[in-house]
SEMITI-472432 format. One record per residue (C-alpha): residue in three letters; x negated, y negated, z. Coordinates in steps of 0.25 Angstrom, whole numbers, plus 5000, padded with zeros to 4 digits. Each point is the difference from the previous one (the first is absolute). Layout:
<nodes>
ALAXYZ;...
</nodes>
This chain:
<nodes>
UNK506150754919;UNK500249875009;UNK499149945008;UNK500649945013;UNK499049895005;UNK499649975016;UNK501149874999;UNK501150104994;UNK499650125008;UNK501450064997;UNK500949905009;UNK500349875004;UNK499649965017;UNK501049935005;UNK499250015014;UNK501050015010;UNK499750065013;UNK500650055013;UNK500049945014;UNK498950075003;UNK499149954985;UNK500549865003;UNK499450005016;UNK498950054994;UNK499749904989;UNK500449885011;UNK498850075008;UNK499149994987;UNK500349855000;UNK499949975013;UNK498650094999;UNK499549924988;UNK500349875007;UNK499450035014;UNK498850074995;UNK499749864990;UNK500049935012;UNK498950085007;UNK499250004989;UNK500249845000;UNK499749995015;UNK498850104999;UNK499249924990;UNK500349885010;UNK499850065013;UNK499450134998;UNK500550165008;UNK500750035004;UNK500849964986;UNK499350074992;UNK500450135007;UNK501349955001;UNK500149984986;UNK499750134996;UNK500750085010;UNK501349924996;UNK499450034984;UNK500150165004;UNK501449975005;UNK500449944987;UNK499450104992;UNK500950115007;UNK501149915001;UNK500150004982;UNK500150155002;UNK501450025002;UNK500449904990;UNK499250074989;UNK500550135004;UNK501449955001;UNK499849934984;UNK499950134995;UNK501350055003;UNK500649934991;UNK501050064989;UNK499550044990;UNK498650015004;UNK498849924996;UNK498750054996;UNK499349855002;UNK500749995015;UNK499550165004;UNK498749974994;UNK500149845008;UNK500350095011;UNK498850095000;UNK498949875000;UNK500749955010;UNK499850115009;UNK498750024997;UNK499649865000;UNK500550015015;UNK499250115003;UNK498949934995;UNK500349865007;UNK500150085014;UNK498950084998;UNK498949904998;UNK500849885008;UNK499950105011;UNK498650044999;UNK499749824998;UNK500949995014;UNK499050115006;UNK498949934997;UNK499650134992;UNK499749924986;UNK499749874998;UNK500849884993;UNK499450004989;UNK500050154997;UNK501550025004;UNK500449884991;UNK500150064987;UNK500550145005;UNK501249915007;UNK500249914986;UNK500150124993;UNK501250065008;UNK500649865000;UNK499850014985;UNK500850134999;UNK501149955008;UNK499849874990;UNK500450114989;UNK501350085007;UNK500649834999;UNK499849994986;UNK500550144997;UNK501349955010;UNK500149874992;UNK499750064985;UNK501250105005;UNK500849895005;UNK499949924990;UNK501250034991;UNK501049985011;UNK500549855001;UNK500350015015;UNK498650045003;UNK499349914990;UNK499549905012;UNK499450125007;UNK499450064991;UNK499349874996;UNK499550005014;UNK499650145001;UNK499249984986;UNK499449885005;UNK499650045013;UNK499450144994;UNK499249914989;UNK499549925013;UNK499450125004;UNK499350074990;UNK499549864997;UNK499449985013;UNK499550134999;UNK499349994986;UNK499649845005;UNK499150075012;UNK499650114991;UNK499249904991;UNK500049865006;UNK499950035016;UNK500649935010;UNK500049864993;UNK500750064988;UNK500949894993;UNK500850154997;UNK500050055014;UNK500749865004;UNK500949984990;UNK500450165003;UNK500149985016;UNK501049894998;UNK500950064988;UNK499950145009;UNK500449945013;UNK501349914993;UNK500450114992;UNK499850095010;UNK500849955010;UNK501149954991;UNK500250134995;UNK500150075012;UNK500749895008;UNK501150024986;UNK500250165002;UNK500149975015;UNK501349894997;UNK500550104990;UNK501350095000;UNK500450134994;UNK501049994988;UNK501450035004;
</nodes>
């Protein structure tokens, strides 16, 4: 008997998308960039950033959707992009769930937090899965790069606030290597074209 393992998982990603994969990874940059600055201009100058940040968080949430989905289409399938797939989807449900209830004033900040970093943290784990499944294609080595990068960043954050709070060496380190590799990714698929 043969074990496969998650980076193998049967098939090589070549992560191509159609039109529609690439507007929505271009969104997902865009997403990332904007809600960075909010979050930046909240802790200088206070709402309505803050609720601007996390609605435009819930916007890039949905907007990985697609993209994931799209991913596992691929021929022949992979086991590590199906299973990407499905944490991403339920780290969105999770991130508008309680983002939503934070914007309603119906928890707190502090007792959203690590609801929210846990759905960033499942989102964190569908990158990696895309970039472990990337990896052994040549063409998509710099995006998987970003995509591992970018997930690592947050599942870091998530496990710096879990055990170090907000002044977390971890969480800060995570933010930033989340928010570059992040962005680079998605700003990557969006640029990308189908193979002929």
């Amino acid at each position: 008997m043969t074990t496969v393992s998650l980076a193998d998982a049967s098939s090589c990603c070549g992560l191509d998308l159609d039109v529609a994969g690439r507007r929505a990874s271009g969104a997902a940059a865009g997403l990332t960039i904007g809600a960075a600055i909010a979050l930046g201009v909240f802790f200088a100058a206070g709402e309505p950033w803050g609720t601007i940040n996390d609605s435009l968080s819930i916007a890039l949430a949905w907007a990985t959707v697609p993209i994931a989905v799209q991913l596992t289409r691929r021929e022949p399938p992979s086991r590590a992009l199906s299973l990407g797939a499905a944490c991403d989807v339920v780290g969105v449900a999770v991130i508008t769930v309680f983002t939503t209830l934070l914007i309603s004033r119906r928890m707190t900040f502090e007792e959203s937090l690590m609801p929210i970093m846990s759905g960033q943290s499942l989102i964190g784990t569908w990158l990696i899965l895309v970039g472990l499944s990337a990896w052994p294609d040549r063409r998509s080595r710099r995006a998987a790069a970003s995509a591992l990068l970018g997930g690592a960043g947050l599942v870091a954050t998530n496990a710096g606030l879990a055990t170090g709070g907000m002044g977390s060496p971890v969480a800060l380190a995570g933010f930033v290597a989340g928010l570059i590799g992040t962005t680079a990714f998605y700003a990557q698929l969006a640029r990308r074209r189908s193979r002929p």
